[in-house]
N, C-alpha and C positions, 0 to 999 in steps of 0.2 A: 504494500500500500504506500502511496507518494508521503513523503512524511515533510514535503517543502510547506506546508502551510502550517501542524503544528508546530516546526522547526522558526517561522516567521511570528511567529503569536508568542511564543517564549519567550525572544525575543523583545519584542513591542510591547510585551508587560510581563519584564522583567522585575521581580520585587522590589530593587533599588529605586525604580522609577516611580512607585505608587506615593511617596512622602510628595514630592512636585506635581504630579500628575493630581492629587487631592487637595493640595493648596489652589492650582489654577483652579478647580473647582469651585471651590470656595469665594474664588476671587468671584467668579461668575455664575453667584450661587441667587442674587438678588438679596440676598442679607445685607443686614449692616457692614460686614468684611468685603463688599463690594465697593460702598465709597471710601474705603483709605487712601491716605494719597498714593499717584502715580509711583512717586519715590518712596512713601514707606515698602508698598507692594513688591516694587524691582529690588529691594536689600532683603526684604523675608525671602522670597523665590530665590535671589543671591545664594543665602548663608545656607538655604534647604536644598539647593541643587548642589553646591560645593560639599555639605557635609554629610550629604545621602547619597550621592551619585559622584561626582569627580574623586573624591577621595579617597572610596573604599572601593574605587577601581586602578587607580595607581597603583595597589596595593597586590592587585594579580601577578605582575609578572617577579615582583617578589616572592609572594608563594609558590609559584610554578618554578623559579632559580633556585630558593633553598628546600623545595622536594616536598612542600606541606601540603599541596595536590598536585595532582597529577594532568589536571587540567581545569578550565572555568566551569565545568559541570560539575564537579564535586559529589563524584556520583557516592563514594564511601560517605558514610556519617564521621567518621572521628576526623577526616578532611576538613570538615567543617566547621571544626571545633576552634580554630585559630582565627580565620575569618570572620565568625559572626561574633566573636568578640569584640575582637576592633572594629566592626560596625556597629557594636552597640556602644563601643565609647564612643565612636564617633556622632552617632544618634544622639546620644546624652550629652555631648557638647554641643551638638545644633540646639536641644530645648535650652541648656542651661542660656546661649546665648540669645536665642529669643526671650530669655523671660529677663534677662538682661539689659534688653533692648526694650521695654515693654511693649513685645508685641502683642496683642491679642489673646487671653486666657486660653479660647479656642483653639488659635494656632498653637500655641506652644500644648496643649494637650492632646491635638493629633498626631505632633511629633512625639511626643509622650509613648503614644499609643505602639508608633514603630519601633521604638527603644525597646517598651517592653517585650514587642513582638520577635526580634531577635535575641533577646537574651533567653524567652523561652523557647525559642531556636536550639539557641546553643547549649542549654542544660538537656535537652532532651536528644541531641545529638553523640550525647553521651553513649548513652546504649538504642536507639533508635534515629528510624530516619522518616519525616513526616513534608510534608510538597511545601518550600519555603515561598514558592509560588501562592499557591493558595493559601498561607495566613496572610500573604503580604493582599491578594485581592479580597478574602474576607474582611481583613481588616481593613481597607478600603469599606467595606459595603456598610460593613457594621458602623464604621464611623460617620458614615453623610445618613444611615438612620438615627441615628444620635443626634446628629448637627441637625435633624431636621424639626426635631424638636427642644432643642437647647435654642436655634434662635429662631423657632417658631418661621422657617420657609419651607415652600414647597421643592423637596429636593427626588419629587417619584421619577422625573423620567430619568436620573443619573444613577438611582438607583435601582431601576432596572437596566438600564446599563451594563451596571456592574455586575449584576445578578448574571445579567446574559452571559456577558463574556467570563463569568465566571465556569461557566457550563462549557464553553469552547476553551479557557485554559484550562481546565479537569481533563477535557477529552484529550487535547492536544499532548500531555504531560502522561497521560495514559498512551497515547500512538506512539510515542519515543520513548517507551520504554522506561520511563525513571521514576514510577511509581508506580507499591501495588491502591488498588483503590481503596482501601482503608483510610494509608496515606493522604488521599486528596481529598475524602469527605473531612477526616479531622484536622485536617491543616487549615480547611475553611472554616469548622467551626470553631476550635480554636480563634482564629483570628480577629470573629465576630464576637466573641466573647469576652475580647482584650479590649477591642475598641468597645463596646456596652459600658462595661464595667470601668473604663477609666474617666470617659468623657459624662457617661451619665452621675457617675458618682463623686466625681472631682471636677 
């Protein structure tokens, strides 16, 4: 079976990408995080793209030179045990620095959300391996249900969105072989359960 399409969709929502990919959201969510200024907007997207995505990808061909994997799929669990560490310090210095900056309670507790989302990554990559894909887009899903009643917008058609392509990243991550399907229902619910529980309750 052609595996060029879920091969392209792994890709295109890659977990690191979900922290920026849910802030633009937000931006253009019709909330009140819609009017902040041009310039507060461009330094939050700034400091969440640099320390959720450019960072802790500089970081690969380090891993891949001193042998900690063996490739960016990371298909062993104990592989993963180095990297999602230092992306969750990295995570926890993008919120520290948002709340720093007082950005928006909201935004710093979505980043919140993905902080804690890899650190229980990485304890549970201890002895298991569970679809980092799928907490990262549950956790997307479950946080714009949260947000949508925290500031009271209608956020349904993104989050069937999410839902959707949650069902073609399952598939997709099922067609290539790197997870059994246990893996991808609890990865998702996991992830919805991280965003619930930090946004609605903090």
């Amino acid at each position: 079976m052609n595996k060029t399409f879920p091969k392209i969709l792994s890709i295109l929502l890659h977990p690191l990408l979900f922290p920026s990919i849910g802030i633009l959201i937000l931006f253009n969510s019709g909330s009140i995080l819609e009017f902040l200024p041009f310039e507060a907007k461009k330094i939050i997207l700034l400091i969440v793209a640099l320390s959720t995505i450019i960072l802790p990808l500089t970081f690969v061909p380090f891993y891949i030179y001193q042998k900690i994997i063996k490739n960016v799929q990371m298909d062993h669990s104990k592989e993963r045990l180095i990297p999602f560490f230092v992306t969750f310090v990295l995570y926890t210095f993008c919120y520290y620095l948002l709340m720093r900056l007082g950005a928006p309670q909201t935004i710093a507790n979505f980043i919140l959300v993905g902080a804690v989302s890899v650190l229980v990554l990485f304890g549970v990559s201890f002895k298991w391996k569970i679809s980092a894909h799928m907490v990262g887009i549950g956790g997307l899903t479950g946080a714009l249900i949260a947000i949508s009643f925290i500031l009271y917008v209608n956020l349904d058609y993104f989050i069937m969105a999410t839902i959707g392509l949650s069902g073609l990243l399952g598939y997709s991550r099922l067609k290539l072989d790197k997870h059994e399907p246990y893996q991808i229902y609890l990865g998702w619910i996991i992830g919805i359960f991280i965003s619930l529980f930090i946004l609605l309750l903090f």
